[in-house]
N, C-alpha and C positions, 0 to 999 in steps of 0.2 A: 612692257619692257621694250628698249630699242637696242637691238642688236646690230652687226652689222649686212647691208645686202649679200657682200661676195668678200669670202676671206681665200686667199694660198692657201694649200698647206705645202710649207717646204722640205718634202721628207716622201719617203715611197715606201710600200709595203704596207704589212697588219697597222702600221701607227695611222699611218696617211687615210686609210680606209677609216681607222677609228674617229677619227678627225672629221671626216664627212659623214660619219652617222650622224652625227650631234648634230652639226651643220642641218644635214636635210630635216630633223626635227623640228628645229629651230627654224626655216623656212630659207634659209641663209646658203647661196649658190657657191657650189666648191669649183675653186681653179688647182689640176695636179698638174705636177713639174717630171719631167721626166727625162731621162739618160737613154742612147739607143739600145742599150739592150735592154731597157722597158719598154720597148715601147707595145709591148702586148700585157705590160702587167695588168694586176687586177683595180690597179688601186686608179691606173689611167681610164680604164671603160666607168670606174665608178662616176667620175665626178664629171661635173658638168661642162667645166672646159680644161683640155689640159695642152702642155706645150713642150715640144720639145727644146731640152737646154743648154745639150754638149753630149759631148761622149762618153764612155764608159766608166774613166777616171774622174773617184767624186772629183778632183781640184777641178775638173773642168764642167763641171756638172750640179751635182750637188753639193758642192760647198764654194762655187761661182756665186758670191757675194751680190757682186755689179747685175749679171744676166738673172739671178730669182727677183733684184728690186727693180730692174728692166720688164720682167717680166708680169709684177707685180700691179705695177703701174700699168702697163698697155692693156691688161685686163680688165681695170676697172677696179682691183682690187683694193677693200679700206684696211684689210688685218692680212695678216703674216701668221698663221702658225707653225712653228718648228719641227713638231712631234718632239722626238729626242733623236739621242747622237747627231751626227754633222754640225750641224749650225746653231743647234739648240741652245748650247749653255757657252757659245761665244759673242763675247759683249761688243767685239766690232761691228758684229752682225746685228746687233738689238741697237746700237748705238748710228748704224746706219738707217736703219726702221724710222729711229725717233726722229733722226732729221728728215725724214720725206713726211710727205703727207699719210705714210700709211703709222698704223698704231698694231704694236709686238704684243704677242698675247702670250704674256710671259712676264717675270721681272723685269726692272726698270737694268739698263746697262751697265748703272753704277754697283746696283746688287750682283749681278753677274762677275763682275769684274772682282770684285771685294771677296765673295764666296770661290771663283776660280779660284785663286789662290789658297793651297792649303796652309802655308804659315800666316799670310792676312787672316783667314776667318781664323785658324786657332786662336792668333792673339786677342783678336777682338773678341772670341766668345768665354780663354782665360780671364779677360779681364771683368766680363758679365758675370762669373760665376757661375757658368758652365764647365763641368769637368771635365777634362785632357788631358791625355798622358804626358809624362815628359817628353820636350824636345827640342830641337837646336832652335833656339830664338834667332831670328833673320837668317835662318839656312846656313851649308856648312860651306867655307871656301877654303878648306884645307883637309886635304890627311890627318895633319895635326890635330888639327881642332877637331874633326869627327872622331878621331879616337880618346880623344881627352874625354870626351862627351861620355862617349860607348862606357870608358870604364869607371866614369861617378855613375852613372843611371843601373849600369851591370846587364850583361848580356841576357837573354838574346836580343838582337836591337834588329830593325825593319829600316832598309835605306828607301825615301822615297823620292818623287820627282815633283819637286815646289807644285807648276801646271799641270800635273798630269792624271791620267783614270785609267779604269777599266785594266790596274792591274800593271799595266806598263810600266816595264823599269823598275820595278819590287823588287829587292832583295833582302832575303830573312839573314842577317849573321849571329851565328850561335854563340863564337868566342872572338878575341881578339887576332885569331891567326889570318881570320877573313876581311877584315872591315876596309884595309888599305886599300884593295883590289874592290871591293864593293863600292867605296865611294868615286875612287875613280872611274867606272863602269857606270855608276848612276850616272854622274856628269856627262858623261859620254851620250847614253842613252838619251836624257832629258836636253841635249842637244837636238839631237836628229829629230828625236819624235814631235816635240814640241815647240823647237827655236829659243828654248827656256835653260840654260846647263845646271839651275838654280838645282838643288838637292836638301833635303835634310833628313836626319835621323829623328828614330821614336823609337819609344819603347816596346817592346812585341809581345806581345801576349800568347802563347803558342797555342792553348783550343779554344777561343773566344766564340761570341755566340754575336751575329750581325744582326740589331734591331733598329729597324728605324722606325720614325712617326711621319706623317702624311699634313700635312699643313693645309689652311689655306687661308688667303690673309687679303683684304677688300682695299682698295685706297682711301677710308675712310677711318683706319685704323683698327678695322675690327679684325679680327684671328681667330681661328678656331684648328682644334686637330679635329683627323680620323682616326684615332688611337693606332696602335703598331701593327709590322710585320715584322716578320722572320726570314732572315736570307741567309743562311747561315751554311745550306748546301751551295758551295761554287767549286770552279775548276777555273783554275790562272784568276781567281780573285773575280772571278765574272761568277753569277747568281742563274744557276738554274733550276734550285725550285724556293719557293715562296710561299707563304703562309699568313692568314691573318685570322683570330689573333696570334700571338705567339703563345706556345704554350705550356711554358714555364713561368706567363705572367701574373705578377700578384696585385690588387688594388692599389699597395701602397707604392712598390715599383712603378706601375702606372702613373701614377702621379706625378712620381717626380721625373722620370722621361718624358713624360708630354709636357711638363713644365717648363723643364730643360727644352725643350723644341721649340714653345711659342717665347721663350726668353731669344732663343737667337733669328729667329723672323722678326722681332722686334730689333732686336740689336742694329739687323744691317736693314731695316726698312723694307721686308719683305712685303709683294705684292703678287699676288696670284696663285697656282699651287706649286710645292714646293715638297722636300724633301729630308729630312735630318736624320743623318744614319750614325746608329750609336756601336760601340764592340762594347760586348757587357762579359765579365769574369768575374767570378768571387762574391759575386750580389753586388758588384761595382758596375757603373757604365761610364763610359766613355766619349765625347763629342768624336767623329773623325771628319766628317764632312756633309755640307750639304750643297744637294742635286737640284741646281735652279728648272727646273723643266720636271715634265708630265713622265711619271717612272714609268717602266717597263709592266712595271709589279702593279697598277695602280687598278690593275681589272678585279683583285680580291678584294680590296678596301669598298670600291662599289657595292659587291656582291652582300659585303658583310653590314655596312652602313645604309646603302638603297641612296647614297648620294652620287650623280651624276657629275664628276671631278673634271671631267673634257668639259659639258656643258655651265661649269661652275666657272672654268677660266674663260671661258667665248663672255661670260656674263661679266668678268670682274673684269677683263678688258677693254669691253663695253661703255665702263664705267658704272659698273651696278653694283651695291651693296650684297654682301654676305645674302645667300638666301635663307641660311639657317644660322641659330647660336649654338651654342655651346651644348647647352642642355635638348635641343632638339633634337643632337644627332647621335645615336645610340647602337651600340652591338650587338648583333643577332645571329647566332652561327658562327660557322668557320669557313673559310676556302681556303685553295690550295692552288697554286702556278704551278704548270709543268712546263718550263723552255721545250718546244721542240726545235732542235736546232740539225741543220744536214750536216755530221759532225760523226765523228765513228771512235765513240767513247771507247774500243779496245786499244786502239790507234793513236792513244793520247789526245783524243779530242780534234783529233786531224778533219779539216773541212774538207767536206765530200758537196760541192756544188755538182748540179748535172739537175738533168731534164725528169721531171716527176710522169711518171706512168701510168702509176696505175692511186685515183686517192680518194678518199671516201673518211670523212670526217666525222665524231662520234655527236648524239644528241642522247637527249632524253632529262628525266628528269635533275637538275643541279648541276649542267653540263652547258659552258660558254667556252667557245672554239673564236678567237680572232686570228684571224690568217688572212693571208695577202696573195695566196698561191691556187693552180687549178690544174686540172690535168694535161699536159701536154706546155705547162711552165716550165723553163728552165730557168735555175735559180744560177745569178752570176758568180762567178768568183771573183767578183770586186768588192761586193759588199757585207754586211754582215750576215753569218750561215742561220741564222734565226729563220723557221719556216711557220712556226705559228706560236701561241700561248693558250695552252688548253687548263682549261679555268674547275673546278669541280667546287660544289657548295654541298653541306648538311646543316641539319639542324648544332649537330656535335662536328669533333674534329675524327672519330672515327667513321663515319658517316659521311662525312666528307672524301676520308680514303678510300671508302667502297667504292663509292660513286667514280675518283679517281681510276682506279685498277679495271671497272666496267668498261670507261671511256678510253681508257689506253688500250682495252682489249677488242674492240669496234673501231679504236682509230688505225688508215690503212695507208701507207705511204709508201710507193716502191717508185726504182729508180734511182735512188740515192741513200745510201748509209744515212739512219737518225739518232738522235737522244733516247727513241720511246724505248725500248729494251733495258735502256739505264733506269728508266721512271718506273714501269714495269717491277724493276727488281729493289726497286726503294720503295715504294709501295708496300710491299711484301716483306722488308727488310725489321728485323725484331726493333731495332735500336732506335730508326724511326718513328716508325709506330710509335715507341714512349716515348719520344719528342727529342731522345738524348743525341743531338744535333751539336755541333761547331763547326766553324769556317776549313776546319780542316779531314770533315766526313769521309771524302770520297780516298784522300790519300792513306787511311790508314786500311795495313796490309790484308787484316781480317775482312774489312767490311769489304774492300774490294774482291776477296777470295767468295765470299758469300753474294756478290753480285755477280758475276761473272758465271754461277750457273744460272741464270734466267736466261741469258742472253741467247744460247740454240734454240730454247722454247718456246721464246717470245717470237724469234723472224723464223721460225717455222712455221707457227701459227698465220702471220701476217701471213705468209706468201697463199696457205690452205685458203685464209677472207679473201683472199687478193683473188684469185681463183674464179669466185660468184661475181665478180665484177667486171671480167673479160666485156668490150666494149662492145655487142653486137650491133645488128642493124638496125634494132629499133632502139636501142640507145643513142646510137649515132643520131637517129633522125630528129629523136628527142633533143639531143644538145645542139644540133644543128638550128633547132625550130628556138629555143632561149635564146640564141646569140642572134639570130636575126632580129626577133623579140625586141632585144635589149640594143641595138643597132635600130630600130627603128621609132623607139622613146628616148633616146639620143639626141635623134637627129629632130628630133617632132616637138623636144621639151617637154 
């Protein structure tokens, strides 16, 4: 195989790290980018050469177009990779790649661009014979016409933002009293946030269950999935635990989701891995969109498949053929994502950025920790509060949650309010356990009364672990002796 010598990765943290494992496998030299207040991150001592790019604010930094392909170049750099968020799934950025001599390890810009768009890909995947719920064809530019809409399709309706993710700018309306104020507010929103006022209505579905498939698609036309996950626990529409497989899925369901998935990879000419995330209700599913870039979630489809999805895209970049078909790649087990995010779920998921103290990360058997942090980090508050992705594997899906609830109880993070105490108490939670999951878990009032006692006993605990790890002098000397260690194959190659 010919890969490339030295690829970017334009992205910092657990991704950028995940980024240069694959890399150093592959024999393939990593350049990391970085902002001043990384400049001790972890992901900077990883790689082989790294640079700084601006200041603290991504615009000047990490999603500084001009200074990553500046920087790209003076490197020596042949590939570009993204990770996700910032630059990832923006096709200026992929569209400026294709004109230099470097090559984006990702879709091609015009898929980027085509998939951005939620009313582009719906139409285009309506018209495939992918399923959709109803919604405003070419977005809404009136009051008027958004409530005409609202009340042929019948409440409750979800206002969204043409460009937009992660949530931003959603508004669920239930009846007609709200939808005036909700459309003008979207337009509003999808202004500022995006540069885009574009908006449209859908239909809502109020406990749906979030399933997507995992793609991945060669430039010689071949496609294959890695059957689904489950995201179906989030907070503001953002996914913090995951699962694969799902576990209400049935062979025949299967089918026709992964079907539906390699029908719209083909549709927009998809190339490299890829994303199609469906809202399933009623034994119905739903297209809502797909995630041109490497998911968050993509460490349990590895886990469950034994396929190498980072190293799949460095290859189909490359220009390499599918390594595997269809029928070679098969399901084994279950995992489980846990977000750990510096975030203080009593608090409404309020970020708690600040300096880590005291940390100590779980291992053992079925247990994958990708993290981008270290003792004596401080995580900024300019970026996103995500401090690691704690991975658990079984043969089963209960078996997987032992192992889960082990590793939450070993993992040790002090200094900053976390997710684990929420994980902790879903874990243990009856309702998850039998898989009875929807997009709207965490808000209803029961499950939260029943989460909310873990939380004393869980950072009780912590602080009791936290205790046996007081940093003494022969620890000190110990970490002192690694980092020289690692400063001196650095510098030596």
């Amino acid at each position: 195989m010919s890969f490339f010598d030295k690829v970017l990765i334009a992205n910092r943290g657990e991704i950028a790290i995940r980024v240069m494992r694959a890399c150093r496998e592959l024999g393939i030299e990593t350049v990391a980018i970085y902002s001043e207040p990384d400049k001790n991150a972890l992901h900077v001592r990883y790689a082989d050469e790294a640079f700084l790019i601006g200041e603290a604010h991504p615009s000047k930094s990490y999603l500084n177009i001009d200074r990553i392909v500046e920087v790209a170049e003076m490197s020596g750099s042949e590939a570009i990779h993204p990770g996700y968020g910032f630059l990832a799934e923006n096709y200026h950025f992929a569209e400026r790649i294709e004109e230099s001599n470097l090559t984006f390890i990702g879709p091609s810009s015009k898929t980027i661009h085509m998939m951005g768009s939620k009313l582009d890909s719906k139409e285009a995947m309506s018209a495939a014979g992918v399923p959709v719920l109803p919604w405003t064809k070419g977005g809404v530019t009136s009051a008027e016409a958004g409530i005409a809409f609202a009340e042929e399709i019948g409440y409750p309706v979800i206002v969204k933002a043409s460009a937009g993710g992660g949530g931003i700018g959603m508004q669920i309306v239930w009846d007609e009293s709200g939808i005036a104020e909700a459309i003008e507010k979207g337009m509003r929103i999808a202004q500022s946030a995006f540069g885009d006022p574009t908006i449209f209505i859908e239909k809502y579905l109020d406990k749906p269950r979030h399933i997507e498939v995992q793609i991945l698609s060669d430039m010689s036309g071949n496609g294959i999935h890695l059957f689904e996950r489950e995201c179906s626990i989030q907070r503001r529409h953002q996914k913090l635990v995951e699962e694969a497989p799902c576990p209400i899925m049935t062979p025949e369901l299967r089918e026709r989701m992964t079907d539906s998935a390699l029908t719209v990879a083909e549709t927009c000419n998809y190339t490299n891995a890829g994303t199609v995330e469906f809202l399933y209700a009623n034994g119905e599913y739903y297209f809502m969109e797909m995630n041109t870039r490497l998911q968050v979630e993509h460490t349990i489809t590895e886990m469950v498949t034994g396929v190498d999805i980072v190293r799949q895209q460095i290859a189909i970049a490359a220009g390499e053929d599918l390594a595997y078909d269809q029928e070679q790649v098969s399901l084994r087990g279950h995992a489980i994502e846990c977000r750990i995010n510096a975030e203080d779920p009593m608090n409404d998921f309020a970020a708690d950025p600040g300096k880590i103290v005291r940390y100590r990360s779980p291992g053992g058997p079925g247990i994958r920790v990708d993290s981008g942090i270290h003792v004596g980090y401080a995580i900024p508050p300019q970026y996103d509060s995500m401090i690691s992705k704690l991975c658990s594997y079984g043969l089963t899906r209960i078996e997987a949650i032992e192992r889960m609830r082990r590793a939450i109880y070993e993992y040790v993070i002090l200094g900053v309010k976390t997710t684990l105490p929420l994980h902790h108490a879903l874990m243990n939670n009856r309702q998850f356990i039998k898989g009875n999951t929807h997009t709207h878990f965490l808000a209803d009032q029961n499950i939260r009364r029943n989460l909310e006692r873990f939380f004393r006993d869980e950072e009780s605990r912590m602080q009791t672990l936290a205790e046996s790890l007081r940093q003494g002098k022969e620890t000190a000397a110990i970490t002192a002796a690694v980092n020289v260690y690692l400063h001196h194959m650095k510098k030596n190659g």
